[in-house]
N, C-alpha and C positions, 0 to 999 in steps of 0.2 A: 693738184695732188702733191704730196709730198714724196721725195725721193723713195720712200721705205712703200708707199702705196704704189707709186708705177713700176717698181721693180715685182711688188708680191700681183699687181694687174699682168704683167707680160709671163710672169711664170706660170700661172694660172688661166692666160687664154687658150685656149684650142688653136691648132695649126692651123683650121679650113674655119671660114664663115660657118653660123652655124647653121644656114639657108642647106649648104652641101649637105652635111647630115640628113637633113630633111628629105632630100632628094634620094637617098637610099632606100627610104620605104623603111614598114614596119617587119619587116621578113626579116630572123634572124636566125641561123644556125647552131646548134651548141657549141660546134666545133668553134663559129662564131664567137661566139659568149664566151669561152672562155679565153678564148684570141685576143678579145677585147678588154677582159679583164689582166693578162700578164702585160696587155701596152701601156694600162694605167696603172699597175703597180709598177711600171717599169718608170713612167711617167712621171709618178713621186716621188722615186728613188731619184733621179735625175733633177728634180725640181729641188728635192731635198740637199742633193750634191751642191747643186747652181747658187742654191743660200748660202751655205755654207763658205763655197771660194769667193760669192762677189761680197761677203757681209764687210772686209775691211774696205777694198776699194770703192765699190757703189756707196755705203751706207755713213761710212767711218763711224762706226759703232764701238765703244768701247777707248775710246780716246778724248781728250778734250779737244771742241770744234766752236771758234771764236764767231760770235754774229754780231756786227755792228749794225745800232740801227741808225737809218735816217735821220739828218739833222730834222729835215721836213715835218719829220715828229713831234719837236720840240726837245727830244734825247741830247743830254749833254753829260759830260762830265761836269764839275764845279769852276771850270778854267776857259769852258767853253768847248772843249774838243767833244769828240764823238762819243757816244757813251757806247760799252762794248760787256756783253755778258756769254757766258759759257756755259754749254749742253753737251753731256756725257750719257749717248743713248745706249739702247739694245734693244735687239730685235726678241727678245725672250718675257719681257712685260710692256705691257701696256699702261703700269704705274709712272708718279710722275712726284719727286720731291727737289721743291724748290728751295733752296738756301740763300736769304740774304746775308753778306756781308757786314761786320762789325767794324768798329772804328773812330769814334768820337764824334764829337759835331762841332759846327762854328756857328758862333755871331759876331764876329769881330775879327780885322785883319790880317793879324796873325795867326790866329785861330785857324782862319779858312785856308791860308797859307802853309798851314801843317805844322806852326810852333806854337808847344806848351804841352803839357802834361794833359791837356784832354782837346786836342786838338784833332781835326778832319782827319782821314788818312788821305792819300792818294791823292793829292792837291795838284799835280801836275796829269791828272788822269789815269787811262788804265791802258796800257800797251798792249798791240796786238797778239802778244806772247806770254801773257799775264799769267797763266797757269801753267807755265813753264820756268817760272823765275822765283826765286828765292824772295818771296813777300811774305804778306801776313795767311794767303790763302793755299801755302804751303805746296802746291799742284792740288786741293781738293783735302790734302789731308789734316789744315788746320781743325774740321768734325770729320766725326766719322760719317755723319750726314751727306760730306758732300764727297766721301771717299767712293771708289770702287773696289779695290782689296786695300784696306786697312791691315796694316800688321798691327797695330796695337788695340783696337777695338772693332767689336762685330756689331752690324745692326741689320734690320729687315729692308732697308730703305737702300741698301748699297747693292742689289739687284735690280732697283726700279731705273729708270730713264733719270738721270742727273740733271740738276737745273743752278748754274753759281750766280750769284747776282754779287758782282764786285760794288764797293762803296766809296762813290769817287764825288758826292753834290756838298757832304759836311751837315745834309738836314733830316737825316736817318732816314733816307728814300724816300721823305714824301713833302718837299717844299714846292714851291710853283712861284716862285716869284725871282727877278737879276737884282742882286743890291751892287753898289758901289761902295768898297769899302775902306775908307781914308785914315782912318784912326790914328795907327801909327807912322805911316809914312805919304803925307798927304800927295809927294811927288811923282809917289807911285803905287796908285790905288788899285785894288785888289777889284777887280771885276767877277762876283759871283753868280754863279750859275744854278741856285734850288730851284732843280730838274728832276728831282729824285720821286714826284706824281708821273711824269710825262716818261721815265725811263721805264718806270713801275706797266704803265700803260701800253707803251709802243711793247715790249718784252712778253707780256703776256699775248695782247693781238697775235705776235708771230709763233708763240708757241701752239694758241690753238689753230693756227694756219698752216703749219709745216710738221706737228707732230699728233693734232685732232685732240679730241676729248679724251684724259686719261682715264683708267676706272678709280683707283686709290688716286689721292692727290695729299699729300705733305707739304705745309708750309714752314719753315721754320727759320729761325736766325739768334745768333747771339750779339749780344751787347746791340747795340746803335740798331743790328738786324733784326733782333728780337724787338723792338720796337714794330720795325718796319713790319714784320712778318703777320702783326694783331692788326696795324693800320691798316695796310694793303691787304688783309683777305677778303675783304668780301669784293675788292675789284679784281684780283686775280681768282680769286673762287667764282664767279658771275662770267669773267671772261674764259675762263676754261669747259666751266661745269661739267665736273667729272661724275661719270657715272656708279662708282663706289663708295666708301669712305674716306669721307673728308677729314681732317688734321690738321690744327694749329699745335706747334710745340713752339713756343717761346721764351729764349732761352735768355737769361737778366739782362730785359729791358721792357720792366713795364709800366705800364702806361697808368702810374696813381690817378686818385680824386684830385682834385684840383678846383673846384666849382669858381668861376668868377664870381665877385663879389663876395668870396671867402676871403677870406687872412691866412697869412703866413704862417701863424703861427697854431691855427687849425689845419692847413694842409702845407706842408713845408713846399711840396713840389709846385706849388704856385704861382712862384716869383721866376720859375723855369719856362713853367707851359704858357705864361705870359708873353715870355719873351719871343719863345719861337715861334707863337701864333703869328705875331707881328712880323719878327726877321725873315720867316719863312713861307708867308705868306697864305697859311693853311686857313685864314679867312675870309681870302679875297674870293670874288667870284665863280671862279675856278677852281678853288683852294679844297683839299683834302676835306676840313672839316662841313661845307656845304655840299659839296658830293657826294659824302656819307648819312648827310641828314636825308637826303634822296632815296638813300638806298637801306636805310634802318631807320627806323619807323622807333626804335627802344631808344634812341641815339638822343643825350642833350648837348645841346651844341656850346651850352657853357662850360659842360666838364668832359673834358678828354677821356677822364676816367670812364664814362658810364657807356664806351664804345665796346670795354668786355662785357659787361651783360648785355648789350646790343645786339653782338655777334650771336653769342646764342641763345639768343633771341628771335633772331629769324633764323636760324640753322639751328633746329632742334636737334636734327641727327647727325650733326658735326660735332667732334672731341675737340676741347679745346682746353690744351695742356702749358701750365705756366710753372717757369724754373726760377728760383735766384738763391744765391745765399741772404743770410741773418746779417753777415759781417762783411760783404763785398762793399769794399773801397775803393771800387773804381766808379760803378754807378753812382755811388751816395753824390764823391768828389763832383762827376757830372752835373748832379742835380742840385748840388746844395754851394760849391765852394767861391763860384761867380756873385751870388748872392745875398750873402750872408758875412756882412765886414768884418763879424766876430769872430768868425770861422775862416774868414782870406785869411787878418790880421793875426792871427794865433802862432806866436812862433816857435811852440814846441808842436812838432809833428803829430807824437800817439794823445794830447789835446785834443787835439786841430779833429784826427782821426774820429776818438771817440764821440766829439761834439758830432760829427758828420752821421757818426752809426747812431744817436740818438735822432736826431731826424730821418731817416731811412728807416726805423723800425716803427718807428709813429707811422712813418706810410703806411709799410706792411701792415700794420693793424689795422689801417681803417679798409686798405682794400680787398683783404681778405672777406669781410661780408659781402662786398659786392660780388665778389664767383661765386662765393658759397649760396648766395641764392638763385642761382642758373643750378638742375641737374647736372649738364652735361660740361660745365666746369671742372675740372682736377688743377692740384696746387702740388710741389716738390719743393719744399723750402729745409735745406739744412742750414748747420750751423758754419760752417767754415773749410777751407781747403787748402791745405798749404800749396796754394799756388797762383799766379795771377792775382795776388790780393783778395782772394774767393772771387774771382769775378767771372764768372760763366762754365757751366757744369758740364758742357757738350763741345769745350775745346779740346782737342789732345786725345782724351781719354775719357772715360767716367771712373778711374779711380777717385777716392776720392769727395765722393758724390753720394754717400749710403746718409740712412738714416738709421743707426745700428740699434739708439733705443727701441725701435717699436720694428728690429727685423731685419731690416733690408740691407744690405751689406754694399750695393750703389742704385743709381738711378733705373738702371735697366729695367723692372719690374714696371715703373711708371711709364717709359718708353711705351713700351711693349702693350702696355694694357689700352693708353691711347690710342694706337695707331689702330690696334684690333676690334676696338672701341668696346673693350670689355668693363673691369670696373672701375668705378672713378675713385682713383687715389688719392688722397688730401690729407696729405703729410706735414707736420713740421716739426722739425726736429727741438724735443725739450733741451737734452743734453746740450750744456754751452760751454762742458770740458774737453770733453775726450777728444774731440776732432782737432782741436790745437796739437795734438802729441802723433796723431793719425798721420802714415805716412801713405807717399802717393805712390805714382807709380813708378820704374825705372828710367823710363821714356821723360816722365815730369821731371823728374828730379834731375837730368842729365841737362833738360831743356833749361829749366831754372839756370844752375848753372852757366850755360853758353849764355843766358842773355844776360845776367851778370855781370858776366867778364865782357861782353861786344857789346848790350847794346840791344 
C-alpha cells in the first residue's frame, strides 16, 4: 500500500476485531444508539483532526518529494547517473498531471554535452535538489502546469497530485539505445545514455504503485516535453489507467509527417526524424517506435506523424490538445538548421530565420489534416509572442497566447475546454500583424530582460 493508504487504513479501522462486536449480540438500547452515535461522530471529528496534523509529516503533501529510480530499471540520466523525477501530492484529489520537461536534444558530442544553441539540457544530470535550485524548472514554476500556487497564472490542474519529469537523456524521453560519441573530441568521448523509454517506463510503474489509479490524468510538456508527452501517452496512459478523463496538452513540440521514402522537400522534418530514429534508437527492438506498433493498431511505423491520429484512435474518449506558434524559432531551428546547408550556411540571421519559418509552416499545413480528421483532436496555433522566440505557450504565463481575431484574448478557453473535454477548439490565428506590437506580461518582460543581461 502506499503511505496515503495505511495511514487513511489505521484511521479507519475500529479499535476491537470485528469478531468482538459480534459477541455483543443484536440487543441494543436507544440510550445505546445514540451513545454509539456521539462515539462516531466524535470518532470522525478525531480522524478528521489526525489528517489534518499527520498530512505534512506522514504524507509530505504539498511539497516537492524527489524519487530516484533504480538503475536496475535501465533509468539513466544521459551521463549514466541516476535518473530522478518529482511528485507534488495532496490528499484533497485524486487527479493526476504529469509534466514533461523541455530542453533540446542531441546527436552529436557536443550537443549531448550541453553546447550550442539547441543543445540537451542537464548533461551532467538532475541533482537530488533539482526543484530547489535556480534551473530551467524554476521549483515547478517554469508552467503553471507544474506549479501549486502560481502567482502569475491559474489553472485547474494546480489542485490535482503534481508529477515533474526533468530532462536529462538529450532524446526527448524516448530513446533506448548507449552511443559513443567522438566527433569532436576523440580523446574524450562522450558516453550517452538514450534512457528517456526506460525512465518514461520505470516512472510511471512507480506512480501507479505508490499513488494507484488517478480519476482525471493530464499529460503535458513543452518544447522537447511536448514531444515526449504525445510519444509516451499511450504507455503512461495504459500504465496508469485512470478512471476519468484523459488529456494530452502538447505544448510546441510536435510530432509532423515525415513518411520514409518521402523527400525533403515534401516533408522538411524528414532529414530530422531520420536521424533520431537511428541516434536514438526508437527502431531497435525495444525501441519506442515498435512498442507503439503493439499498442496502436492506427500507428505506420514509417511516419512518426501518423502516431497523432493513432492516439486517438484508440482512445476515443481522450482530448487531445495540440499548441505551437506560426513563427516559433526555436522548434523550426531544432528541426531544420542541422540539415539544411542552405540554411546552416546563411549568414544573415532574419534570412537564415525566415528560410527556417518557411519550412515550419509547410509542416504545419500538411499536419494539420491529419487531427482534423480524428473528432476528438483540438489545435491552438497563434501567430507570435514576444517572448522565447514564440516558442511555447504554457511557459511563464499565457500572456500572450490569444487569438484575438476570432475572440479569445489567450489560451485559457482551449485549456479549459480540453481538460473538461467540452468543445473541440481548432484555432489558428489569421492575423500575422497585431501580435508583433502585442505586449506580454510583467513577469515576461522583466524575465526577458534578466536573461538578456545573464544569460
Amino acid at each position: 500500500m502506499s503511505h496515503c493508504q495505511t495511514l487513511r487504513t489505521a484511521m479507519l479501522s475500529p479499535s476491537r476485531p470485528a469478531a468482538s462486536h459480534a459477541e455483543a449480540g443484536p440487543v441494543c438500547t436507544a440510550a445505546g444508539q445514540a451513545s454509539h452515535r456521539r462515539r462516531g461522530r466524535a470518532a470522525r471529528w478525531l480522524a478528521a483532526a489526525a489528517l489534518v496534523v499527520a498530512m505534512p509529516a506522514q504524507a509530505a503533501w504539498f511539497v516537492w518529494t524527489m524519487v530516484e529510480l533504480p538503475m536496475s530499471s535501465g533509468a539513466s540520466c544521459g551521463n549514466g547517473t541516476p535518473y530522478r523525477f518529482f511528485v507534488n501530492t495532496t490528499p484533497f484529489s485524486g487527479n493526476t498531471a504529469i509534466t514533461f520537461e523541455g530542453g533540446g536534444a542531441c546527436w552529436s558530442q557536443r550537443a549531448c554535452e550541453g553546447q550550442g544553441q539547441y543543445s540537451a539540457t542537464n548533461p551532467d544530470g538532475i541533482p537530488t535538489s533539482y526543484m530547489a535550485q535556480a534551473n530551467s524548472a524554476a521549483g515547478g514554476l517554469v508552467t503553471p502546469f507544474s506549479a501549486r500556487l502560481d502567482p502569475f497564472q491559474g489553472v485547474a490542474t494546480q489542485g490535482w497530485n503534481l508529477v515533474y519529469m526533468p530532462y536529462c537523456t538529450g532524446d526527448v524521453h524516448t530513446g533506448n539505445q548507449v552511443v559513443v560519441f567522438s566527433d569532436a573530441d576523440p580523446a574524450h568521448p562522450r558516453v550517452q545514455h538514450f534512457a528517456g523509454q526506460a525512465n518514461v517506463r520505470a516512472a510511471a510503474a512507480w506512480l501507479r504503485q505508490n499513488l494507484g489509479r488517478p480519476g482525471q490524468l493530464m499529460l503535458t510538456g513543452f518544447s522537447a516535453g511536448g514531444v515526449a508527452a504525445t510519444a509516451q501517452y499511450a504507455i503512461v496512459r495504459d500504465a496508469l489507467a485512470p478512471t476519468g478523463k484523459t488529456t494530452l496538452l502538447a505544448d510546441s513540440g510536435p510530432l509532423f509527417n515525415a513518411p520514409l521514402g518521402g523527400t525533403s522537400a515534401q516533408y522538411p522534418s524528414l532529414p530530422l526524424q531520420t536521424k533520431i530514429r537511428s541516434t536514438w534508437g526508437l527502431d531497435a527492438p525495444q525501441g519506442l517506435i515498435p512498442v507503439l506498433a503493439q499498442m496502436l493498431p492506427g500507428i505506420d511505423r514509417n511516419n512518426m506523424g501518423s502516431l497523432n491520429a493513432a492516439l486517438a484512435q484508440k482512445y476515443p474518449n481522450d482530448r487531445f490538445g495540440y499548441m505551437l506558434f506560426q513563427d516559433d524559432a526555436t522548434f523550426s531551428g531544432f528541426s531544420y538548421y542541422d540539415f539544411y546547408p542552405a540554411i546552416k550556411n546563411q549568414p544573415d540571421p532574419n534570412v537564415q530565420k525566415q528560410m527556417m519559418n518557411t519550412l515550419w509552416r509547410q509542416d504545419i499545413a500538411q499536419w494539420k489534416p491529419t487531427l482534423e480528421s480524428q473528432p476528438n483532436v483540438a489545435w491552438w496555433i497563434p501567430t507570435y509572442r514576444d517572448f522565447n522566440n514564440s516558442h511555447c505557450l504554457t511557459i511563464v504565463d499565457f500572456s500572450g497566447t490569444g487569438i484575438e481575431d476570432q475572440g479569445y484574448a489567450d489560451v485559457t478557453p482551449f485549456i479549459n475546454a480540453n481538460l473538461s473535454h467540452g468543445a473541440v477548439l481548432r484555432r489558428t490565428e489569421a492575423d500575422q500583424a497585431s501580435d508583433l506590437t502585442r505586449p506580454v506580461s510583467l513577469a515576461m518582460t522583466i524575465l526577458s530582460i534578466v536573461l538578456a543581461l545573464f544569460g
